[in-house]
C-alpha positions as CSV (number, residue, x, y, z in Angstrom):
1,X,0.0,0.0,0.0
2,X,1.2,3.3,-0.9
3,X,1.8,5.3,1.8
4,X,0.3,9.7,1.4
5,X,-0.2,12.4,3.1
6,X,-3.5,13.4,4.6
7,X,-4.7,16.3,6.8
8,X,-7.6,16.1,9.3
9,X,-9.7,18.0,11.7
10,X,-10.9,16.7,15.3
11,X,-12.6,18.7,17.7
12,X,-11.5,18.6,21.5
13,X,-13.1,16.1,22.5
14,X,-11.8,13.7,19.9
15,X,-8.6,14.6,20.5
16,X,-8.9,13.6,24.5
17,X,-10.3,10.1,23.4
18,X,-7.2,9.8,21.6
19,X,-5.0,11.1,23.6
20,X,-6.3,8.3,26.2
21,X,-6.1,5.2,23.8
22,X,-2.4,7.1,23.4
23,X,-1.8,6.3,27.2
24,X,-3.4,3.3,27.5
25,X,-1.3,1.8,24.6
26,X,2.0,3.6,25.9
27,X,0.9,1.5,29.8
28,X,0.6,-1.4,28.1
29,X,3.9,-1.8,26.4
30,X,5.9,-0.1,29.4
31,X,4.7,-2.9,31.5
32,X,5.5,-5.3,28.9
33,X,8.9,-3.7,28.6
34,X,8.3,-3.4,24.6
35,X,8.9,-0.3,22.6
36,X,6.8,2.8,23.4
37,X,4.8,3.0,20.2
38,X,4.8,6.6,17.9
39,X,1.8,8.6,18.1
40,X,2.3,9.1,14.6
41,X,1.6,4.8,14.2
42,X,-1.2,5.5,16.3
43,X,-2.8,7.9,13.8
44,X,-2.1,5.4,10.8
45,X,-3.9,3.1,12.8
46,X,-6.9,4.9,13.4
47,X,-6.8,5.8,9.9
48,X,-6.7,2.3,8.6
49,X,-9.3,0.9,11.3
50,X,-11.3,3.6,11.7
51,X,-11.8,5.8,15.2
52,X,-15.4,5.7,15.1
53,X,-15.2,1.4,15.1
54,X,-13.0,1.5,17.2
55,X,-13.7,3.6,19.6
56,X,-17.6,2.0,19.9
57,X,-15.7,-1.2,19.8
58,X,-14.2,-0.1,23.2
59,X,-17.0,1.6,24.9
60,X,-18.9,-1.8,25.6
């Protein structure tokens, strides 16, 4: 796949739901001792799976 360059817009709220999956991933792999993973990886990810997914995927 081809990688490219996008821009996108989230409101505050979306940015603090992020910023918490951020954390929770970053907890995770410190207590595994694995590498701290790049917020930029993050965003592909939520690109690729889509935030509104899997976000609902986590609220249940």
């Amino acid at each position: 796949m081809a990688k490219s360059r996008i821009s996108i817009t989230i409101d505050g709220k979306m940015a603090k739901a992020i910023e918490n999956y951020y954390r929770e991933k970053v907890k995770i792999a410190a207590e595994k001792g694995e590498v701290i993973p790049k917020l930029s990886n993050i965003y592909e990810e939520i690109i690729e799976r889509g935030w509104e997914s899997k976000a609902g995927s986590r609220r249940k």
